[in-house]
C-alpha positions in Angstrom: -40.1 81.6 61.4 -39.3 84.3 64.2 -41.1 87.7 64.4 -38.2 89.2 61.9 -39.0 87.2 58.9 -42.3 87.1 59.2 -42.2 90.8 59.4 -40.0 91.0 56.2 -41.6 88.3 54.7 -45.0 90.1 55.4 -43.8 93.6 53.6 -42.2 91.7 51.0 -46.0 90.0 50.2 -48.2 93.2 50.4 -45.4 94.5 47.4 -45.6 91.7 45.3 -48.2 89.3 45.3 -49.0 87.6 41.8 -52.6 86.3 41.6 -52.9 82.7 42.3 -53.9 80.2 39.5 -56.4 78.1 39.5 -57.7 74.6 37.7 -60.0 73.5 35.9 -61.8 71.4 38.1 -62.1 74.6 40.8 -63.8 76.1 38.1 -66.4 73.3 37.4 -67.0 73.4 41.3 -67.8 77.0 41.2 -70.0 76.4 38.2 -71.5 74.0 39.7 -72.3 75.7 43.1 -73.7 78.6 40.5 -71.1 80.4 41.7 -70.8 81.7 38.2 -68.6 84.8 37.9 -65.7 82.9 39.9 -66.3 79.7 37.1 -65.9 82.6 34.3 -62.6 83.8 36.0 -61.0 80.5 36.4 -62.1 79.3 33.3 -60.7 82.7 31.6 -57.1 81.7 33.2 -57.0 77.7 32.2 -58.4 78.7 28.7 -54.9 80.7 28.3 -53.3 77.5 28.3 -54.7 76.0 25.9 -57.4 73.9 27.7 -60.1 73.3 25.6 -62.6 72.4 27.6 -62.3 75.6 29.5 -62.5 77.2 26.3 -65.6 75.8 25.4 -66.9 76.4 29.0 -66.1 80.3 28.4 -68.2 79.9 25.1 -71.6 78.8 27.0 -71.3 81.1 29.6 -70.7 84.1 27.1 -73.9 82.4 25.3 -76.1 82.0 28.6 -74.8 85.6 30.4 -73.2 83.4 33.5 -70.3 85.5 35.0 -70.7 88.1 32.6 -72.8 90.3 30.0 -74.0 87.4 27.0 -72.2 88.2 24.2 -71.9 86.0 21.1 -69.4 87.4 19.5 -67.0 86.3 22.2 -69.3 83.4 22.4 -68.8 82.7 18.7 -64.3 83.1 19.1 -63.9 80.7 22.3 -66.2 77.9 20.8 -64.0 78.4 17.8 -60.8 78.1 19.7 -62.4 74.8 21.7 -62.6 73.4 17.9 -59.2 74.2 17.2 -57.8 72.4 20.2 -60.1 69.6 19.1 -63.1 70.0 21.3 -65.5 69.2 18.4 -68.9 69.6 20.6 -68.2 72.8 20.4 -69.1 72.8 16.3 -72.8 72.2 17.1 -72.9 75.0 19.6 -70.9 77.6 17.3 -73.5 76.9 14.7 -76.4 77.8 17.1 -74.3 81.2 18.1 -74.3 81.8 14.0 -78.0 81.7 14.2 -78.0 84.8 16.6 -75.3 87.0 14.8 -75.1 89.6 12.1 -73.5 89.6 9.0 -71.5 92.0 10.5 -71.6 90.4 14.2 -70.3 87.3 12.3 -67.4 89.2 10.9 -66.2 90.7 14.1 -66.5 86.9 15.4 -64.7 85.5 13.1 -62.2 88.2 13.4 -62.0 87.4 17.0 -61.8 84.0 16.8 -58.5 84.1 14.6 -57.2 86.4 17.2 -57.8 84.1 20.2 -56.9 80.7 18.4 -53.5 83.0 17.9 -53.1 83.0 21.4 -54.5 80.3 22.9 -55.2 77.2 19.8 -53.0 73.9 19.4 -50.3 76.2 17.9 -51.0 79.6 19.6 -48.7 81.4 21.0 -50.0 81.1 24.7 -50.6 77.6 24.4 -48.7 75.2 26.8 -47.8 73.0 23.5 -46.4 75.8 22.5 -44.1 76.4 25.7 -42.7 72.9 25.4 -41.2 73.7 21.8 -38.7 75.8 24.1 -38.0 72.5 26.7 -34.4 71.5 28.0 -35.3 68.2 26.9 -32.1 67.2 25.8 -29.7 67.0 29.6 -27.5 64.0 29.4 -25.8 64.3 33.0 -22.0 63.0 32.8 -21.2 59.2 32.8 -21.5 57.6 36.4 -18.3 56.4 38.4 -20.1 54.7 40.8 -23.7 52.9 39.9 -25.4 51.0 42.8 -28.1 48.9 42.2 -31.5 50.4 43.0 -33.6 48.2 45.3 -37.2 47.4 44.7 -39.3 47.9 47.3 -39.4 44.3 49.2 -43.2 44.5 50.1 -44.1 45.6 46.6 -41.7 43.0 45.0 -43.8 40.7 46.9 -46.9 41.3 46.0 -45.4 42.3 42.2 -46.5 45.8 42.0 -45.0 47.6 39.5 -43.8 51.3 40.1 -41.7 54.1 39.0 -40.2 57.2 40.6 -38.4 60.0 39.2 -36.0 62.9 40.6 -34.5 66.0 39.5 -31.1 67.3 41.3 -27.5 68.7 40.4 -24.1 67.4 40.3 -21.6 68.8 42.1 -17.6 69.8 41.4 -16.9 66.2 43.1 -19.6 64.3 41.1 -22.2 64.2 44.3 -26.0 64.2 43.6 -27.5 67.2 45.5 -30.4 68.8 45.9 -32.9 65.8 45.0 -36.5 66.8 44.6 -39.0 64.3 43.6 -40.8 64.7 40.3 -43.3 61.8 40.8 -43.6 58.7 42.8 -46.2 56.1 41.1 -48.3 54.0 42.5 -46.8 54.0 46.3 -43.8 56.7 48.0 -41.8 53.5 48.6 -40.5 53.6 44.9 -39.8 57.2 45.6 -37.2 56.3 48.8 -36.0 53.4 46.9 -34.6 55.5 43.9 -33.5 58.1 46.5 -31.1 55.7 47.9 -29.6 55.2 45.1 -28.9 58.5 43.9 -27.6 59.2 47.4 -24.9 56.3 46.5 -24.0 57.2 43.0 -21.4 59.4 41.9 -20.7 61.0 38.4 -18.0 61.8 36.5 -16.0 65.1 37.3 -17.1 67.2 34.4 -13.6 69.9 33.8 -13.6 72.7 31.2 -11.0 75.2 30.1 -9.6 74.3 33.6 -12.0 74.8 35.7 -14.3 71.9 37.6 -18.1 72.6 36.6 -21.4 71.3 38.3 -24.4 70.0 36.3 -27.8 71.4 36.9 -31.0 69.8 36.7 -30.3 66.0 35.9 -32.9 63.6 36.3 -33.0 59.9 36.8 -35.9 57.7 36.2 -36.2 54.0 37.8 -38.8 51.5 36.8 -39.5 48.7 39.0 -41.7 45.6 37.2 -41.3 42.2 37.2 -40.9 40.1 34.1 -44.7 38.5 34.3 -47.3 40.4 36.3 -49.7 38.1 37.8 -53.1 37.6 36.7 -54.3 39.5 40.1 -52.6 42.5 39.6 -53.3 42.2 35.6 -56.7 42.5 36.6 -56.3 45.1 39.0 -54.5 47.7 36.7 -57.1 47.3 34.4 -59.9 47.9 36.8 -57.9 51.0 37.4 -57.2 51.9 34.2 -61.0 52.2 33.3 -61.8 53.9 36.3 -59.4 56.9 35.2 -60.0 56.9 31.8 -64.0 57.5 32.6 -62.7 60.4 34.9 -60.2 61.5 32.3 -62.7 61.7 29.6 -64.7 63.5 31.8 -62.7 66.3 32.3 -60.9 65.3 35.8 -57.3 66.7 35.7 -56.2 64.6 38.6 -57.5 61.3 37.0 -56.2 62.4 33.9 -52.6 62.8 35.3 -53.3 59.4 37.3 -53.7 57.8 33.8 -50.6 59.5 32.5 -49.0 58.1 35.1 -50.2 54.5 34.8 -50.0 54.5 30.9 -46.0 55.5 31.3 -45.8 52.9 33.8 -47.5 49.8 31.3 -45.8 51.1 28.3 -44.0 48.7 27.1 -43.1 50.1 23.1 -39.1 49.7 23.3 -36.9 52.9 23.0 -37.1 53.7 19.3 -41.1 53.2 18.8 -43.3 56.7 19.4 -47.1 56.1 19.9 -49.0 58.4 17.8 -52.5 58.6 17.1 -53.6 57.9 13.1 -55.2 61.5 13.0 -51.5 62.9 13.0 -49.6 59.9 10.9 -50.8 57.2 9.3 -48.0 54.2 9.9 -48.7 50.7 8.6 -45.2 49.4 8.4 -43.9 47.2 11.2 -41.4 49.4 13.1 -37.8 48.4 12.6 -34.9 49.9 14.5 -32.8 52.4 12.3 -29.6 53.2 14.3 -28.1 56.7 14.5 -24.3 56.9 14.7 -22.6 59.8 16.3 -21.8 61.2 12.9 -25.0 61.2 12.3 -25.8 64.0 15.1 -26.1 67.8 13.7 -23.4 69.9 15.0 -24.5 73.5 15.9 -22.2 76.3 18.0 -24.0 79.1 19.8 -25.7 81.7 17.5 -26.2 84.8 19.5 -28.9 86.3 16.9 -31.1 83.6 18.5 -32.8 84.9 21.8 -34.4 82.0 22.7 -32.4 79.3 24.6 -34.0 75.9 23.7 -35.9 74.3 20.8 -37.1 71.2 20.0 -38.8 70.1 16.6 -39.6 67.1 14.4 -39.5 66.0 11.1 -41.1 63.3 9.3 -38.7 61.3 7.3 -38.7 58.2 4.8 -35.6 56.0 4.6 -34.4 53.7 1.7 -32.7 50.3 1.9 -29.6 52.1 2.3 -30.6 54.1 5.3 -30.7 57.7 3.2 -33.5 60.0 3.6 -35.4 60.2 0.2 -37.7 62.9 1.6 -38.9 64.0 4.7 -41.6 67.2 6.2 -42.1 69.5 9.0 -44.5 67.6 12.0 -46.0 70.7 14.2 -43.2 73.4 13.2 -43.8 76.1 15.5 -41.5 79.7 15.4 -38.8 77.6 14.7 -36.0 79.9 13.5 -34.6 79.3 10.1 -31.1 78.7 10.9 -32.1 75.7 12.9 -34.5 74.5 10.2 -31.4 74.7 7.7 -29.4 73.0 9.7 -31.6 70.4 11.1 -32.2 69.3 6.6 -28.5 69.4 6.3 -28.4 66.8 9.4 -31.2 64.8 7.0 -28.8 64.8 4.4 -26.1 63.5 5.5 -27.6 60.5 7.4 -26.4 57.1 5.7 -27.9 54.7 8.7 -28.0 50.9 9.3 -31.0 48.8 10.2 -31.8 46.2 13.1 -33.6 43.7 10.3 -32.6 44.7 7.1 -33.9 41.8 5.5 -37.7 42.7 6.1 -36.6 46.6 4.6 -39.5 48.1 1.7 -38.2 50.4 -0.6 -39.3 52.8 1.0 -39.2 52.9 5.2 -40.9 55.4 7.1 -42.1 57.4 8.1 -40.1 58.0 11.1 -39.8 60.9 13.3 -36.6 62.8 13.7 -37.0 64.7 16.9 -34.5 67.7 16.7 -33.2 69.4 20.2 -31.2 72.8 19.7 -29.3 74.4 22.9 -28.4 77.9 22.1 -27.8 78.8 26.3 -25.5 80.7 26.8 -21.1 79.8 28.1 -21.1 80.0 31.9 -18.4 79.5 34.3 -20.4 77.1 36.7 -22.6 75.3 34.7 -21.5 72.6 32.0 -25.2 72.1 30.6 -24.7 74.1 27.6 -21.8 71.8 26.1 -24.3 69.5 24.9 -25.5 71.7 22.0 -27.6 69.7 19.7 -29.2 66.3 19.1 -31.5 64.2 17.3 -33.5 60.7 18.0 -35.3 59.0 15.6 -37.9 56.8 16.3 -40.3 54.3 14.3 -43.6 55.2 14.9 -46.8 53.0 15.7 -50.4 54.2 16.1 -52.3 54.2 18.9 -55.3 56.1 20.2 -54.5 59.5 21.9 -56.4 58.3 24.8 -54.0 55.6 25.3 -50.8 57.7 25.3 -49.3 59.0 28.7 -48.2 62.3 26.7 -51.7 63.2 26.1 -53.0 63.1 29.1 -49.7 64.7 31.0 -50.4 67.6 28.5 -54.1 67.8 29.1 -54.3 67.8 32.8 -51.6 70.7 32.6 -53.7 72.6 30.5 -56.4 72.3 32.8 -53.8 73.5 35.6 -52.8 70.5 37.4 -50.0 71.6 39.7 -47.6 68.6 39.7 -47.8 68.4 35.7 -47.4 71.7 35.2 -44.0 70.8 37.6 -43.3 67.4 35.9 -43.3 69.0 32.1 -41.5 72.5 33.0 -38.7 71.3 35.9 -36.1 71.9 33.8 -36.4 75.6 34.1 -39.1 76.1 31.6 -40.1 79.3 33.5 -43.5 79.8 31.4 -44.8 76.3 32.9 -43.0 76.6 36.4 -44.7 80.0 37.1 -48.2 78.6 36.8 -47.5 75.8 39.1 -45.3 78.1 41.6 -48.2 80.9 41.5 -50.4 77.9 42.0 -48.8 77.6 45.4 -46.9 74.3 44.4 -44.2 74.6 46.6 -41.9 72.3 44.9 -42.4 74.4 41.8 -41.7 77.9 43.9 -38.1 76.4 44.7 -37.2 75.2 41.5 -38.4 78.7 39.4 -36.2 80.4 42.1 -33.4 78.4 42.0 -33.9 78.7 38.2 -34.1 82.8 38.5 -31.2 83.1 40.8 -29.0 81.0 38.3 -29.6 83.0 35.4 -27.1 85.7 34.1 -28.8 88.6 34.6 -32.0 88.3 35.5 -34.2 91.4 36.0 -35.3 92.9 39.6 -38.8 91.6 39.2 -37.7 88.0 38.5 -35.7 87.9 41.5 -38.6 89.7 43.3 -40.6 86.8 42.1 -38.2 84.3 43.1 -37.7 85.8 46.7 -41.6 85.8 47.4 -41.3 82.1 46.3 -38.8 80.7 48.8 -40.6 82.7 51.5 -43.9 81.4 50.8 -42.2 78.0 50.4 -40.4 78.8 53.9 -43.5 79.7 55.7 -44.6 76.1 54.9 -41.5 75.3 56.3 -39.5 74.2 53.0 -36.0 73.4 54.2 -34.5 73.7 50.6 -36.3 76.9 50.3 -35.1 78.5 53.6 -31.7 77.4 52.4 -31.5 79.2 48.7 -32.8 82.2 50.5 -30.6 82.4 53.2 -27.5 81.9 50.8 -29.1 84.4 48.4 -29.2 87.1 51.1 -25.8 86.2 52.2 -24.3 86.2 49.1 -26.0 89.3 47.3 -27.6 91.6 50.0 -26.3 94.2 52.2 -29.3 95.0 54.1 -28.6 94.3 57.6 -33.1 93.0 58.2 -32.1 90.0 55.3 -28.9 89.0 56.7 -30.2 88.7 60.2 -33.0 86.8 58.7 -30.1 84.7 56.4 -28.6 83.8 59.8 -32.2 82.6 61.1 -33.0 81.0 57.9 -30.1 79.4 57.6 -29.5 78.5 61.4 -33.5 76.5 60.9 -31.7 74.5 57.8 -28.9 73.5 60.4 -30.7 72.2 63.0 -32.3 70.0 61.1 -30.3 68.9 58.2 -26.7 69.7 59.3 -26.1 70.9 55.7 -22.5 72.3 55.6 -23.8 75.1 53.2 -26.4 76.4 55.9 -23.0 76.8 58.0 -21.4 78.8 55.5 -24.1 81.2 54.9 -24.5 82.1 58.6 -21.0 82.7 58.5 -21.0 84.9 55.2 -23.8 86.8 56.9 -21.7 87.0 60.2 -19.2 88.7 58.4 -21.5 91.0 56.4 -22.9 92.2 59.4 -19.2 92.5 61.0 -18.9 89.8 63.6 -16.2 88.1 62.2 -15.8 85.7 65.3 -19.1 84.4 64.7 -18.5 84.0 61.1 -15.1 82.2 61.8 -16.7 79.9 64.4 -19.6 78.9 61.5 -17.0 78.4 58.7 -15.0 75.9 61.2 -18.0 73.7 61.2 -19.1 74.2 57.4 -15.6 73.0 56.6 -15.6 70.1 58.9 -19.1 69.2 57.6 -18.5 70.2 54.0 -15.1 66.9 54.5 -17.3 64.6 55.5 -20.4 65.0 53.7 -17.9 64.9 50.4 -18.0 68.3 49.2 -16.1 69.9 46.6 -13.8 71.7 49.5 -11.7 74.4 47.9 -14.7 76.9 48.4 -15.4 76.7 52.2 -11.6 76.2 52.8 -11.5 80.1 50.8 -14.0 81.6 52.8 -12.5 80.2 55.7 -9.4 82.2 55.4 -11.6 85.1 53.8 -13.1 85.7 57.0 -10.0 84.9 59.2 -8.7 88.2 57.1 -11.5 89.9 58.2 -12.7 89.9 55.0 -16.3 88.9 53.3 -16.9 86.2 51.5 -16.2 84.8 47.7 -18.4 83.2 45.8 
């Protein structure tokens, strides 16, 4: 980055600068090195997420006075919050805190312990399970017009290594990919390259509404790659693996815990419609049998603008006669759910009259199931289509399993203890309370996607975008292309300072010289014209159009600015 940006960028830091999050395991290394008011400050911050180790760690250093003052009051609350998240060593050690406290210490406690569970225990309101109640989960992207086959890796088909990978990206006005960012890669980056190719080949349907051609934001493709019989050598090898993690996982390791979540996704082999989940939460004993839900059977919801939230998602527990009707069902883990949805979700319930996969091995009574409700109430927009897909429900037989052997579990935990890439991986869909941790964790994929998410949103307040502009330049400095992109269009687009549009044109001129991106073009020119060198900005445009043709973009746009800046005019967005 030339001495201009860096000296924007560098103004632009001293003014806002949010405090960098930390892990878990950073804290147990500073605990460790008795470095003990740094382990009490990073504990403090994973604790908020739920993370109940953390929690319990707070609770002994309150007890011993490492960090900070002993106090066992506060002692007393975090052990009790560790217990809530299901951290039962920490019973044994409350009990010894009781021991030291007052009948009115013990009140204060207990008072305080209500209050932090409240915040920060399997339901608080702090807690990352909490912040997934409010997930895009539900994103079909539009039907594909053009569906290559993805290759598997020929060195790992070999050897029959089994792998996934995973992306995130948009869909343009002419049903391109864009954008794609890798979510995970697992075990080897060749998977990652192999599902890239495909995307790069496939095309999607042209979504069109009232008119007007719409692009699709964050859709994501998954591809698995495993042969029908793994051989006995690699059998034995994921196994070997397997153990190793889960002795690292159960020790606290967020890294080996996401490891494990990674390699339990990948050996999961429960078909579609079968959850895992442990006894503790549902008892099942019935053999799981596929119940199959027709479109009718879908709720039907329009946008409720007395609901300020965007996204839900929520289950029920339901039993099913022979004839596929609901005979009763319950809330599972109903968080701040608001009662219109609730209403409407039971009215869904109602209605259902569903058919069986083996209807001859039916009880009277089948179930229970879960019915795993997804609400969109986002907002109409003229550029996205994401928010036709207003409501939907799957419902799945459930099995039970150890929590320890499901992939969700451990995704979950190694996010509470602030594992970057899982924090990423559970809150890419613009989830902004899970993409902030892992973008002020320095994540840089995370820092462009809460950005891009920011800069999409109608409306969004000065220090958001403040936020997201400190992103994509710390995401630049590590020289980021996508991120020295979305800047430079942002500051071509909405700025009239003449410092960012020189920088747009630098930014943007970087992105050109090393990806030939026909959008890079076009925001040098918009800048050019800004800054009122329309030559320049003609000159620019020429090649974004010629670029924009053959890279198959949706052309109307640069043909616009095009004549926009011919005009002497700036240009439309």
């Amino acid at each position: 980055m030339n001495k201009l940006a860096f000296t924007f960028s560098f103004f632009l830091f001293i003014f806002f600068s949010p405090k960098l999050f930390a892990n878990a395991t950073q804290a147990m290394d500073a605990y460790l090195d008795q470095d003990y008011q740094k382990a009490f400050e990073l504990y403090e911050q994973t604790a908020s997420l739920g993370h109940a180790k953390s929690q319990f760690n707070l609770g002994v250093q309150y007890l011993r006075g490492q960090g900070t003052k002993v106090n066992n009051v506060m002692s007393y609350a975090y052990f009790s919050v560790a217990i809530d998240n299901g951290f039962m060593m920490a019973k044994q050690a409350r009990k010894s805190v009781i021991k030291r406290l007052s009948d009115i210490e013990l009140k204060k406690a207990q008072s305080k312990a209500v209050e932090l569970i409240g915040l920060y225990g399997q339901h608080g309101s702090n807690n990352i399970n909490t912040a997934l109640i409010n997930n895009h989960s539900y994103n079909p992207p539009p039907k594909r017009s053009k569906n290559p086959e993805v290759e598997y890796p020929s060195s790992l088909a070999r050897d029959g290594v089994p792998g996934f990978a995973s992306y995130i990206f948009d869909i343009d006005r002419n049903g391109v990919p864009r954008d794609l960012v890798l979510l995970s890669t697992y075990p080897e980056k060749e998977f990652g390259e192999s599902v890239a190719e495909k995307l790069e080949k496939s095309r999607y349907q042209i979504i069109k509404i009232a008119g007007s051609l719409r692009t699709f934001s964050n859709a994501q493709f998954s591809g698995v790659f495993k042969s029908g019989d793994l051989s006995g050598k690699i059998l034995k090898s994921i196994t070997a693996k397997k153990k190793r993690l889960y002795g690292k996982a159960r020790s606290g390791d967020i890294e080996a815990q996401a490891e494990l979540s990674n390699l339990l996704e990948l050996m999961n082999d429960l078909p579609d419609f079968v959850i895992a989940l442990p006894e503790s939460e549902v008892e099942s004993s019935q053999e799981p049998i596929n119940a199959f839900l027709p479109k009718t059977a879908q709720p039907v919801f329009k946008y409720n603008s007395e609901i300020k939230t965007d996204f839900f998602n929520f289950n029920y527990l339901v039993w099913l006669n022979k004839s596929g009707e609901v005979v009763r069902h319950q809330e599972f883990k109903h968080v701040n759910i608001p009662n219109e949805l609730k209403v409407n979700a039971e009215k869904t319930l109602k209605k259902w009259d569903l058919e069986f996969s083996q209807p001859k091995k039916l009880s009277d009574e089948q179930g229970p199931y879960l019915a795993e409700f997804f609400y969109n109430n986002n907002k109409r927009n003229k550029e996205f289509s994401n928010y036709i897909n207003r409501a939907h429900v799957s419902l799945k037989a459930i099995v039970n399993q150890s929590k320890y052997e499901i992939a969700s579990y451990w995704r979950k935990e190694s996010a509470k203890g602030g594992h970057e890439q899982s924090l990423f991986l559970l809150g890419a869909n613009c989830n902004m309370r899970l993409l902030t941790i892992a973008a002020d964790s320095g994540y840089i994929p995370a820092q462009v996607q809460a950005a891009k998410c920011i800069m999409r949103s109608q409306n969004a307040p000065n220090i958001d975008i403040d936020k997201a502009k400190y992103w994509l330049i710390s995401a630049s400095q590590a020289e980021y292309l996508a991120a020295k992109r979305i800047l430079a269009g942002f500051y071509a687009k909405h700025s009239n300072n003449k410092t960012e549009l020189e920088q747009a044109i630098v930014l943007a001129e970087q992105v050109a010289d090393e990806l030939d991106d026909p959008r890079a073009y076009e925001y040098m020119a918009a800048a050019y014209a800004k800054l009122g060198k329309f030559e320049e900005a003609v000159d620019h445009q020429e090649t974004a159009v010629k670029k924009a043709w053959k890279d198959d973009f949706y052309m109307a746009p640069f043909e616009l600015n095009l004549a926009n800046f011919k005009s002497n005019e700036i240009a439309t967005w």
